[in-house]
N, C-alpha and C positions, 0 to 999 in steps of 0.2 A: 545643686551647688549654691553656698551661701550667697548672695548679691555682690557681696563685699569682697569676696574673691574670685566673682569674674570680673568686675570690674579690674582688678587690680592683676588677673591675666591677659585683659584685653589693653589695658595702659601699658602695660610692659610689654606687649608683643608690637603694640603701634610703636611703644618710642622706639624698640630695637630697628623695625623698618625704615621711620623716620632718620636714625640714628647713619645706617644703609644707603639712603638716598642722600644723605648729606653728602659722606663721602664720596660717594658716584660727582655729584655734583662739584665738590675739591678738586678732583680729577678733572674734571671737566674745563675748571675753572668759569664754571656756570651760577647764576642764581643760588645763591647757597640760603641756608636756613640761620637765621639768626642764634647768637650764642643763648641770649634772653629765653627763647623759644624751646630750647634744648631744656633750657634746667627748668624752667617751668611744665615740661613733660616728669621733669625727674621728680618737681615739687608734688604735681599730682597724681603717681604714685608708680610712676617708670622709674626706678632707682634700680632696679634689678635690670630692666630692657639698657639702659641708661651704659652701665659696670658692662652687659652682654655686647653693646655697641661699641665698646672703647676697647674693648677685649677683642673682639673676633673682626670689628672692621681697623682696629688700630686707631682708632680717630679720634682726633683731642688731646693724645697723650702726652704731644711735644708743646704744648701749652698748660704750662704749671700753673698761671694763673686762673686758669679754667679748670684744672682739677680741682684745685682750693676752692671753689666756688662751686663745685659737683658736691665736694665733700662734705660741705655746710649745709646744702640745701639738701643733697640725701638725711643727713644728720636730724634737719628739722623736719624732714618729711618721714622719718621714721618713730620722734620723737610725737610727733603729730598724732601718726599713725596710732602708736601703745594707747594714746587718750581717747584716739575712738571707737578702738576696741574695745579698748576697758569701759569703755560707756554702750555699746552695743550687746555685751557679755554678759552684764553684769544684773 
């Protein structure tokens, strides 16, 4: 398997877990995970675990200003992303 895509199965599977423990945590009303810390998982390259955690654990959704802020930083980190493909491809 390329590097480049396990890395970027093994980011997406930590954020979706990370994404899991947050919520547990919400619930709890215990030590929660910073918002910062979330989208900087999505920056480095949890955008899929990221969409997988808001999806299946529900979490985040009733904060619009946090979507708008998922959706930027997926956006740059997908845009990111095509530049280093296309420079590792090429």
């Amino acid at each position: 398997m390329e590097p480049i895509l396990l890395y970027l199965l093994l980011i997406n599977l930590f954020t979706l877990i990370i994404w899991g423990y947050d919520k547990q945590m919400a619930k709890k009303n215990s030590q929660r995970i910073s918002e910062m810390r979330l989208l900087l998982l999505v920056f480095f390259g949890g955008f899929l675990g990221g969409i997988l955690g808001i999806v299946i654990f529900r979490h985040k959704i009733a904060k619009r200003i946090f979507i708008l802020k998922f959706t930027g930083v997926a956006v740059l980190q997908l845009v990111l992303l095509r530049f280093v493909l296309r420079i590792l491809w090429e």
